[in-house]
C-alpha positions in Angstrom: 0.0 0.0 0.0 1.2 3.5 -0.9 1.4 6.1 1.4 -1.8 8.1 -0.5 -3.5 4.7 -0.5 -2.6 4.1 3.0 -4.4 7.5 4.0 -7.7 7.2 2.0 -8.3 3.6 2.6 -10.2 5.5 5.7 -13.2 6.9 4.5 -16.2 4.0 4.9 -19.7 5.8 4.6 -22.5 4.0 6.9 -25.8 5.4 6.0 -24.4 8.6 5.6 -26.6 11.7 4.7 -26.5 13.1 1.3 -29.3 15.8 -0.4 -29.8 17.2 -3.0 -31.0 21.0 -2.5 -32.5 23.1 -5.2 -33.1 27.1 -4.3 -33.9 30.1 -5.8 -31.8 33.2 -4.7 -31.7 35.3 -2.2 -31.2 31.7 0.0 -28.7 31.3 2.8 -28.6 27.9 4.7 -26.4 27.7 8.8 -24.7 24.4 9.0 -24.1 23.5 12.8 -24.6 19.9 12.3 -21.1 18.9 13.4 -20.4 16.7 10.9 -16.9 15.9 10.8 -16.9 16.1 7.1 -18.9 17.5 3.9 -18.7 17.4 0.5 -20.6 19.9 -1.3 -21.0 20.0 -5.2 -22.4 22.8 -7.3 -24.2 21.0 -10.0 -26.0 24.2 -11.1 -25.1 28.2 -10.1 -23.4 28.7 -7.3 -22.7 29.2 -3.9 -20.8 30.7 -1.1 -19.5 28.7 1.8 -19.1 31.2 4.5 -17.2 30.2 8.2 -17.3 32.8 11.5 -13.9 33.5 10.8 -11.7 33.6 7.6 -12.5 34.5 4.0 -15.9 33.8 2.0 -15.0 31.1 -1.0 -17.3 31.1 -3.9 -18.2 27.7 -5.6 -19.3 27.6 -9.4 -20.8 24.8 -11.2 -19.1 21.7 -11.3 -16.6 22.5 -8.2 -16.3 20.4 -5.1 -15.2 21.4 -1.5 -14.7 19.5 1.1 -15.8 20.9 4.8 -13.9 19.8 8.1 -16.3 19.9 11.2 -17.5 20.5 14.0 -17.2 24.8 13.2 -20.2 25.8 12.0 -20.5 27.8 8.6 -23.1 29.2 6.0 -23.7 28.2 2.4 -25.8 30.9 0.5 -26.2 32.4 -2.6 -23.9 35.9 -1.0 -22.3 36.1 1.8 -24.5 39.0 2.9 -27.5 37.0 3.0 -29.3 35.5 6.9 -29.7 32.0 6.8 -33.4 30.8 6.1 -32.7 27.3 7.5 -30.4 26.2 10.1 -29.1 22.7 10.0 -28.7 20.9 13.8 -27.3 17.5 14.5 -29.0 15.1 13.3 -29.8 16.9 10.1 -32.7 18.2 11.9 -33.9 21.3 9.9 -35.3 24.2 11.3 -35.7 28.1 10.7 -33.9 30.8 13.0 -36.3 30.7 15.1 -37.0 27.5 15.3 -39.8 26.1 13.2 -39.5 22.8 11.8 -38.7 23.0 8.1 -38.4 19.0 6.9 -42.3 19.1 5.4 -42.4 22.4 4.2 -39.1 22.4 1.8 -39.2 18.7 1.3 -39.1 17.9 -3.3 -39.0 14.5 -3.3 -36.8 11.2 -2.8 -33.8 13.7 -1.0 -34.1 16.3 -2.4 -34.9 19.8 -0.3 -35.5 23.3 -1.5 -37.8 25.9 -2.7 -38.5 25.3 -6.2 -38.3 22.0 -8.3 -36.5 24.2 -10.8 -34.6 26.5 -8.9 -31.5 28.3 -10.3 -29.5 26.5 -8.0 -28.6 22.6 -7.6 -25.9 21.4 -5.1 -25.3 17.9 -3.9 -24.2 17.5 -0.2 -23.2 14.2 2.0 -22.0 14.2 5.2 -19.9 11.7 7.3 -21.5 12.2 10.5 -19.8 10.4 12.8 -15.5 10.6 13.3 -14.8 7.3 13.1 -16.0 6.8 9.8 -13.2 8.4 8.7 -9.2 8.3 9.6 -8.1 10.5 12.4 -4.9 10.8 10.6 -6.8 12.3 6.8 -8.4 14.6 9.4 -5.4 16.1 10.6 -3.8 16.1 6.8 -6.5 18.5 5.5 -7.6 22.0 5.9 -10.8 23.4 7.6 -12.2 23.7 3.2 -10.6 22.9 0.3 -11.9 23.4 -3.2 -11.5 21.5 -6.2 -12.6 23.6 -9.3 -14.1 22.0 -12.2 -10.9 22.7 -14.5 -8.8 20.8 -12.1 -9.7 17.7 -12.3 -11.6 15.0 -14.4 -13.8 12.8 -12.5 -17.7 11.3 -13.9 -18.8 10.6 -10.0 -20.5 13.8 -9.6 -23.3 13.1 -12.6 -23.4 9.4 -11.3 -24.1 10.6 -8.0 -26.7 13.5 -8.7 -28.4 10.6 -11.1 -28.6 8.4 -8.1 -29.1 10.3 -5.4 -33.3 10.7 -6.4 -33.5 7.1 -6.7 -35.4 5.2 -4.0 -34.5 1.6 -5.2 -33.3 -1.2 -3.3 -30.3 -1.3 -1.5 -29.9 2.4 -2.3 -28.1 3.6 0.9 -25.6 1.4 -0.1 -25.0 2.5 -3.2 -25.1 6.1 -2.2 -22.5 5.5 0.5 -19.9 3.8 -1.9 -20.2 7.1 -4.3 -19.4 9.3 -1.7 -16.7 7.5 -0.8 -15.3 7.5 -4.5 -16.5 11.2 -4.7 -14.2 12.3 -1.5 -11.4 9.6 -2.4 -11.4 11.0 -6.0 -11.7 14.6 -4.5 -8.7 13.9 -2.2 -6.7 12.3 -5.1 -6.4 15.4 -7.2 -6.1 17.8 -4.5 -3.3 15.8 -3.2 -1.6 16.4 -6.3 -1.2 20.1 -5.8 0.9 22.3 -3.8 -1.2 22.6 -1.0 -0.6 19.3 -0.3 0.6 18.3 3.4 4.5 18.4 4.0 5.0 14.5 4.0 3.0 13.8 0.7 5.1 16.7 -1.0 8.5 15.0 0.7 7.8 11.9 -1.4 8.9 13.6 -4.3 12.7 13.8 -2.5 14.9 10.7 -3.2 15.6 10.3 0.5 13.0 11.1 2.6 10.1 9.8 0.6 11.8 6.6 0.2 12.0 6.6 4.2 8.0 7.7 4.2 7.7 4.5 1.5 9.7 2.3 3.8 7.7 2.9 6.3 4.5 3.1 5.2 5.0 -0.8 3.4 6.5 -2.3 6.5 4.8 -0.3 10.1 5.4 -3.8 11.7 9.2 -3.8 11.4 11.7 -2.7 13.9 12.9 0.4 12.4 15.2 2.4 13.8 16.5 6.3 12.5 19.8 4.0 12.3 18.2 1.7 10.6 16.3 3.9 8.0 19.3 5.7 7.5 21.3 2.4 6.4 18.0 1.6 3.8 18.1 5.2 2.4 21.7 5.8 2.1 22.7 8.7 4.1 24.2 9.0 7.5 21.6 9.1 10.8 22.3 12.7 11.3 21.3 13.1 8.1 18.3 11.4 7.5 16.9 12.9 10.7 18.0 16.7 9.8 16.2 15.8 6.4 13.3 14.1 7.3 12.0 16.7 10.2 12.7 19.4 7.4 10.7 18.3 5.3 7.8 15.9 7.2 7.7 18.3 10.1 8.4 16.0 12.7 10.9 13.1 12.9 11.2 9.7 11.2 10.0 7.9 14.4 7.4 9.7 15.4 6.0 10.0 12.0 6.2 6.0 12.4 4.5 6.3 15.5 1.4 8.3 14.2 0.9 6.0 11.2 1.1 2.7 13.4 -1.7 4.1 15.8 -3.3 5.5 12.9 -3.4 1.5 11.3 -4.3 0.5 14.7 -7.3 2.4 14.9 -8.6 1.4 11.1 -8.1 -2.4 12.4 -9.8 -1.8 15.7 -13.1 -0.3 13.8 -12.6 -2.5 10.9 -11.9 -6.1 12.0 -12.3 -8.7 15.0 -8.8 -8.7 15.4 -7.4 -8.8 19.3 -5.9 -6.0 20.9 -2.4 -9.0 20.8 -3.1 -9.4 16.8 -3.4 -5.6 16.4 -0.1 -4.6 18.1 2.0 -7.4 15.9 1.0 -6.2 12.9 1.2 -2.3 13.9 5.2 -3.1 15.0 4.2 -3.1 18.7 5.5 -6.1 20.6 2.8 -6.7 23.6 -1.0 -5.3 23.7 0.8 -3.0 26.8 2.9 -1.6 24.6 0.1 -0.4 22.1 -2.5 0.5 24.3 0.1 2.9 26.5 0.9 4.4 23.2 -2.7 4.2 21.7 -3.9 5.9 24.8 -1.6 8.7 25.2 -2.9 9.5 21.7 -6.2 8.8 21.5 -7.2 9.2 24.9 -8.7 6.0 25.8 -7.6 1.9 25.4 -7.7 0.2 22.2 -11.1 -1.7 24.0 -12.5 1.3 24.7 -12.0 2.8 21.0 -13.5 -0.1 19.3 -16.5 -0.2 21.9 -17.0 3.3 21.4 -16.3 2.6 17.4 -19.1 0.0 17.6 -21.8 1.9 19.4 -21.3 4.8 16.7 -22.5 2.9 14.1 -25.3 1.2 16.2 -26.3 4.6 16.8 
Protein backbone atom coordinates (compact mmCIF):
# COMPACT_ATOMS: atom_id res chain seq x y z
CA UNK A 1 0.00 0.00 0.00
CA UNK A 2 1.23 3.52 -0.86
CA UNK A 3 1.39 6.11 1.36
CA UNK A 4 -1.75 8.10 -0.50
CA UNK A 5 -3.46 4.69 -0.52
CA UNK A 6 -2.63 4.14 3.00
CA UNK A 7 -4.36 7.52 4.03
CA UNK A 8 -7.71 7.24 2.03
CA UNK A 9 -8.32 3.57 2.65
CA UNK A 10 -10.22 5.52 5.69
CA UNK A 11 -13.18 6.90 4.51
CA UNK A 12 -16.18 4.04 4.95
CA UNK A 13 -19.70 5.79 4.59
CA UNK A 14 -22.52 3.99 6.88
CA UNK A 15 -25.85 5.38 6.01
CA UNK A 16 -24.38 8.58 5.63
CA UNK A 17 -26.63 11.74 4.71
CA UNK A 18 -26.54 13.09 1.33
CA UNK A 19 -29.27 15.77 -0.36
CA UNK A 20 -29.79 17.19 -3.03
CA UNK A 21 -31.02 21.01 -2.54
CA UNK A 22 -32.48 23.08 -5.19
CA UNK A 23 -33.06 27.11 -4.27
CA UNK A 24 -33.94 30.07 -5.83
CA UNK A 25 -31.77 33.23 -4.74
CA UNK A 26 -31.66 35.34 -2.20
CA UNK A 27 -31.16 31.67 0.02
CA UNK A 28 -28.67 31.32 2.76
CA UNK A 29 -28.57 27.86 4.73
CA UNK A 30 -26.41 27.74 8.80
CA UNK A 31 -24.68 24.36 8.98
CA UNK A 32 -24.12 23.51 12.84
CA UNK A 33 -24.60 19.89 12.27
CA UNK A 34 -21.06 18.91 13.39
CA UNK A 35 -20.45 16.70 10.88
CA UNK A 36 -16.91 15.86 10.83
CA UNK A 37 -16.90 16.14 7.14
CA UNK A 38 -18.90 17.52 3.92
CA UNK A 39 -18.71 17.38 0.48
CA UNK A 40 -20.61 19.92 -1.34
CA UNK A 41 -20.98 20.01 -5.16
CA UNK A 42 -22.38 22.77 -7.27
CA UNK A 43 -24.24 21.01 -10.04
CA UNK A 44 -25.98 24.15 -11.08
CA UNK A 45 -25.10 28.15 -10.12
CA UNK A 46 -23.43 28.72 -7.33
CA UNK A 47 -22.75 29.21 -3.92
CA UNK A 48 -20.79 30.66 -1.08
CA UNK A 49 -19.50 28.72 1.82
CA UNK A 50 -19.10 31.24 4.51
CA UNK A 51 -17.25 30.22 8.16
CA UNK A 52 -17.33 32.78 11.51
CA UNK A 53 -13.90 33.47 10.77
CA UNK A 54 -11.75 33.61 7.65
CA UNK A 55 -12.52 34.46 4.01
CA UNK A 56 -15.91 33.77 1.99
CA UNK A 57 -15.03 31.14 -0.99
CA UNK A 58 -17.27 31.05 -3.94
CA UNK A 59 -18.15 27.67 -5.65
CA UNK A 60 -19.28 27.64 -9.40
CA UNK A 61 -20.81 24.75 -11.23
CA UNK A 62 -19.08 21.65 -11.34
CA UNK A 63 -16.63 22.47 -8.19
CA UNK A 64 -16.28 20.36 -5.10
CA UNK A 65 -15.18 21.45 -1.48
CA UNK A 66 -14.68 19.53 1.13
CA UNK A 67 -15.81 20.87 4.76
CA UNK A 68 -13.95 19.84 8.11
CA UNK A 69 -16.30 19.93 11.15
CA UNK A 70 -17.54 20.50 14.03
CA UNK A 71 -17.24 24.76 13.23
CA UNK A 72 -20.18 25.81 11.99
CA UNK A 73 -20.54 27.84 8.61
CA UNK A 74 -23.15 29.22 6.01
CA UNK A 75 -23.70 28.19 2.39
CA UNK A 76 -25.76 30.85 0.51
CA UNK A 77 -26.18 32.38 -2.61
CA UNK A 78 -23.93 35.93 -0.99
CA UNK A 79 -22.25 36.13 1.83
CA UNK A 80 -24.45 39.01 2.86
CA UNK A 81 -27.52 36.97 3.01
CA UNK A 82 -29.27 35.49 6.88
CA UNK A 83 -29.74 32.03 6.82
CA UNK A 84 -33.40 30.77 6.14
CA UNK A 85 -32.75 27.31 7.53
CA UNK A 86 -30.41 26.24 10.13
CA UNK A 87 -29.08 22.66 9.95
CA UNK A 88 -28.74 20.88 13.78
CA UNK A 89 -27.34 17.53 14.49
CA UNK A 90 -28.99 15.14 13.27
CA UNK A 91 -29.76 16.89 10.09
CA UNK A 92 -32.65 18.22 11.88
CA UNK A 93 -33.86 21.32 9.86
CA UNK A 94 -35.32 24.17 11.26
CA UNK A 95 -35.71 28.06 10.72
CA UNK A 96 -33.92 30.76 12.99
CA UNK A 97 -36.31 30.66 15.13
CA UNK A 98 -36.97 27.45 15.31
CA UNK A 99 -39.77 26.11 13.17
CA UNK A 100 -39.53 22.80 11.80
CA UNK A 101 -38.73 23.03 8.11
CA UNK A 102 -38.39 19.03 6.93
CA UNK A 103 -42.27 19.10 5.38
CA UNK A 104 -42.43 22.35 4.16
CA UNK A 105 -39.13 22.43 1.81
CA UNK A 106 -39.18 18.69 1.30
CA UNK A 107 -39.13 17.94 -3.25
CA UNK A 108 -38.95 14.47 -3.31
CA UNK A 109 -36.80 11.19 -2.77
CA UNK A 110 -33.78 13.67 -1.04
CA UNK A 111 -34.12 16.34 -2.38
CA UNK A 112 -34.87 19.85 -0.32
CA UNK A 113 -35.55 23.27 -1.51
CA UNK A 114 -37.76 25.94 -2.74
CA UNK A 115 -38.53 25.25 -6.16
CA UNK A 116 -38.26 21.95 -8.29
CA UNK A 117 -36.54 24.22 -10.80
CA UNK A 118 -34.62 26.53 -8.94
CA UNK A 119 -31.55 28.28 -10.30
CA UNK A 120 -29.46 26.50 -7.97
CA UNK A 121 -28.62 22.59 -7.56
CA UNK A 122 -25.91 21.39 -5.14
CA UNK A 123 -25.30 17.92 -3.89
CA UNK A 124 -24.18 17.53 -0.15
CA UNK A 125 -23.21 14.24 1.97
CA UNK A 126 -21.98 14.21 5.24
CA UNK A 127 -19.87 11.67 7.30
CA UNK A 128 -21.50 12.18 10.45
CA UNK A 129 -19.83 10.36 12.80
CA UNK A 130 -15.54 10.62 13.28
CA UNK A 131 -14.77 7.34 13.11
CA UNK A 132 -15.98 6.80 9.76
CA UNK A 133 -13.24 8.36 8.67
CA UNK A 134 -9.23 8.31 9.63
CA UNK A 135 -8.15 10.53 12.37
CA UNK A 136 -4.86 10.78 10.57
CA UNK A 137 -6.80 12.32 6.80
CA UNK A 138 -8.39 14.62 9.35
CA UNK A 139 -5.40 16.08 10.60
CA UNK A 140 -3.82 16.06 6.81
CA UNK A 141 -6.54 18.48 5.48
CA UNK A 142 -7.62 21.99 5.91
CA UNK A 143 -10.81 23.38 7.58
CA UNK A 144 -12.18 23.70 3.17
CA UNK A 145 -10.57 22.87 0.29
CA UNK A 146 -11.89 23.37 -3.18
CA UNK A 147 -11.48 21.50 -6.23
CA UNK A 148 -12.60 23.61 -9.28
CA UNK A 149 -14.08 22.02 -12.20
CA UNK A 150 -10.88 22.74 -14.55
CA UNK A 151 -8.80 20.83 -12.05
CA UNK A 152 -9.72 17.66 -12.28
CA UNK A 153 -11.58 14.98 -14.40
CA UNK A 154 -13.81 12.77 -12.50
CA UNK A 155 -17.75 11.26 -13.89
CA UNK A 156 -18.85 10.61 -10.02
CA UNK A 157 -20.54 13.77 -9.55
CA UNK A 158 -23.34 13.12 -12.63
CA UNK A 159 -23.42 9.45 -11.35
CA UNK A 160 -24.10 10.64 -8.00
CA UNK A 161 -26.67 13.47 -8.72
CA UNK A 162 -28.43 10.60 -11.12
CA UNK A 163 -28.57 8.40 -8.06
CA UNK A 164 -29.12 10.28 -5.37
CA UNK A 165 -33.28 10.72 -6.40
CA UNK A 166 -33.52 7.10 -6.68
CA UNK A 167 -35.43 5.21 -4.04
CA UNK A 168 -34.49 1.62 -5.21
CA UNK A 169 -33.34 -1.25 -3.31
CA UNK A 170 -30.27 -1.25 -1.46
CA UNK A 171 -29.88 2.35 -2.34
CA UNK A 172 -28.10 3.63 0.85
CA UNK A 173 -25.58 1.41 -0.10
CA UNK A 174 -25.01 2.50 -3.20
CA UNK A 175 -25.10 6.07 -2.17
CA UNK A 176 -22.46 5.46 0.48
CA UNK A 177 -19.90 3.83 -1.93
CA UNK A 178 -20.16 7.14 -4.27
CA UNK A 179 -19.35 9.26 -1.67
CA UNK A 180 -16.69 7.54 -0.78
CA UNK A 181 -15.29 7.48 -4.53
CA UNK A 182 -16.47 11.15 -4.74
CA UNK A 183 -14.20 12.31 -1.46
CA UNK A 184 -11.41 9.60 -2.40
CA UNK A 185 -11.35 11.00 -5.98
CA UNK A 186 -11.66 14.64 -4.46
CA UNK A 187 -8.72 13.93 -2.16
CA UNK A 188 -6.75 12.32 -5.06
CA UNK A 189 -6.41 15.43 -7.16
CA UNK A 190 -6.10 17.81 -4.45
CA UNK A 191 -3.32 15.79 -3.18
CA UNK A 192 -1.64 16.39 -6.29
CA UNK A 193 -1.21 20.13 -5.76
CA UNK A 194 0.92 22.34 -3.78
CA UNK A 195 -1.23 22.58 -1.04
CA UNK A 196 -0.58 19.27 -0.26
CA UNK A 197 0.64 18.33 3.44
CA UNK A 198 4.46 18.43 3.97
CA UNK A 199 5.01 14.48 3.98
CA UNK A 200 2.96 13.81 0.71
CA UNK A 201 5.08 16.69 -0.99
CA UNK A 202 8.47 15.00 0.65
CA UNK A 203 7.78 11.88 -1.39
CA UNK A 204 8.85 13.60 -4.28
CA UNK A 205 12.70 13.78 -2.49
CA UNK A 206 14.89 10.69 -3.23
CA UNK A 207 15.60 10.28 0.46
CA UNK A 208 13.02 11.14 2.57
CA UNK A 209 10.05 9.82 0.55
CA UNK A 210 11.85 6.55 0.19
CA UNK A 211 11.98 6.60 4.17
CA UNK A 212 8.04 7.70 4.20
CA UNK A 213 7.66 4.47 1.54
CA UNK A 214 9.68 2.30 3.75
CA UNK A 215 7.71 2.90 6.35
CA UNK A 216 4.46 3.07 5.21
CA UNK A 217 5.01 -0.78 3.35
CA UNK A 218 6.46 -2.25 6.47
CA UNK A 219 4.81 -0.35 10.12
CA UNK A 220 5.44 -3.78 11.69
CA UNK A 221 9.25 -3.79 11.42
CA UNK A 222 11.66 -2.70 13.90
CA UNK A 223 12.86 0.35 12.38
CA UNK A 224 15.21 2.41 13.83
CA UNK A 225 16.53 6.31 12.51
CA UNK A 226 19.79 3.98 12.34
CA UNK A 227 18.16 1.72 10.64
CA UNK A 228 16.25 3.86 8.05
CA UNK A 229 19.35 5.73 7.47
CA UNK A 230 21.29 2.41 6.37
CA UNK A 231 18.01 1.65 3.84
CA UNK A 232 18.07 5.16 2.37
CA UNK A 233 21.73 5.75 2.08
CA UNK A 234 22.69 8.68 4.14
CA UNK A 235 24.18 9.00 7.49
CA UNK A 236 21.57 9.11 10.79
CA UNK A 237 22.27 12.69 11.28
CA UNK A 238 21.27 13.09 8.07
CA UNK A 239 18.33 11.45 7.55
CA UNK A 240 16.92 12.93 10.67
CA UNK A 241 17.96 16.68 9.82
CA UNK A 242 16.23 15.81 6.44
CA UNK A 243 13.32 14.10 7.28
CA UNK A 244 12.04 16.65 10.15
CA UNK A 245 12.66 19.35 7.38
CA UNK A 246 10.67 18.29 5.28
CA UNK A 247 7.80 15.94 7.17
CA UNK A 248 7.72 18.29 10.12
CA UNK A 249 8.37 15.98 12.69
CA UNK A 250 10.90 13.10 12.93
CA UNK A 251 11.23 9.67 11.23
CA UNK A 252 10.01 7.90 14.39
CA UNK A 253 7.38 9.74 15.43
CA UNK A 254 6.01 9.98 11.95
CA UNK A 255 6.18 6.04 12.41
CA UNK A 256 4.48 6.27 15.47
CA UNK A 257 1.36 8.34 14.24
CA UNK A 258 0.95 6.00 11.19
CA UNK A 259 1.10 2.66 13.40
CA UNK A 260 -1.72 4.10 15.79
CA UNK A 261 -3.30 5.45 12.95
CA UNK A 262 -3.38 1.48 11.25
CA UNK A 263 -4.26 0.54 14.72
CA UNK A 264 -7.29 2.37 14.87
CA UNK A 265 -8.55 1.36 11.08
CA UNK A 266 -8.08 -2.42 12.42
CA UNK A 267 -9.77 -1.82 15.67
CA UNK A 268 -13.15 -0.28 13.84
CA UNK A 269 -12.61 -2.49 10.85
CA UNK A 270 -11.91 -6.10 12.02
CA UNK A 271 -12.35 -8.68 14.98
CA UNK A 272 -8.79 -8.74 15.41
CA UNK A 273 -7.40 -8.80 19.26
CA UNK A 274 -5.86 -6.05 20.87
CA UNK A 275 -2.41 -8.98 20.81
CA UNK A 276 -3.13 -9.44 16.80
CA UNK A 277 -3.41 -5.64 16.38
CA UNK A 278 -0.11 -4.59 18.13
CA UNK A 279 2.02 -7.39 15.93
CA UNK A 280 0.96 -6.17 12.89
CA UNK A 281 1.18 -2.32 13.93
CA UNK A 282 5.16 -3.06 15.00
CA UNK A 283 4.19 -3.12 18.70
CA UNK A 284 5.52 -6.12 20.64
CA UNK A 285 2.85 -6.74 23.61
CA UNK A 286 -0.97 -5.28 23.70
CA UNK A 287 0.75 -2.98 26.83
CA UNK A 288 2.89 -1.61 24.62
CA UNK A 289 0.15 -0.44 22.11
CA UNK A 290 -2.54 0.46 24.30
CA UNK A 291 0.06 2.93 26.46
CA UNK A 292 0.91 4.41 23.16
CA UNK A 293 -2.71 4.16 21.71
CA UNK A 294 -3.94 5.95 24.83
CA UNK A 295 -1.59 8.74 25.15
CA UNK A 296 -2.85 9.50 21.66
CA UNK A 297 -6.19 8.78 21.47
CA UNK A 298 -7.16 9.20 24.94
CA UNK A 299 -8.69 5.97 25.81
CA UNK A 300 -7.63 1.90 25.38
CA UNK A 301 -7.73 0.16 22.16
CA UNK A 302 -11.11 -1.66 23.96
CA UNK A 303 -12.51 1.31 24.71
CA UNK A 304 -12.01 2.78 21.01
CA UNK A 305 -13.49 -0.06 19.28
CA UNK A 306 -16.48 -0.17 21.91
CA UNK A 307 -17.04 3.32 21.36
CA UNK A 308 -16.35 2.65 17.41
CA UNK A 309 -19.14 -0.04 17.61
CA UNK A 310 -21.78 1.93 19.41
CA UNK A 311 -21.32 4.83 16.69
CA UNK A 312 -22.51 2.93 14.07
CA UNK A 313 -25.26 1.24 16.18
CA UNK A 314 -26.30 4.60 16.82
Amino acid sequence: MDALAGLLDGPRARGAFLLRTVLDPPWSVRIQDEAPLTVVSVVRGHAWIVHDTGTPVRLAAGDVAVVLGPDPYTVADDPTTPPLAVIHPGQRCETPDGRGLAQEMALGVRTWGTDPDGAMVMLTGAYPMRGEIGRRLLDALPRLLVLAEGDWDCPVVPLLAAEIVKDDPGQEVVLDRLLDLLLIAVLRAWFARSDAPPWYRALGDPVVGQAVRLLHHDPAHPWTVAGLAAKTGVSRAALARRFTELVGEPPMAFLTGWRLALAADLLRESDATVGAVARQVGYGSPFALSTAFKREHGVSPQEYRTGQLRQVEL
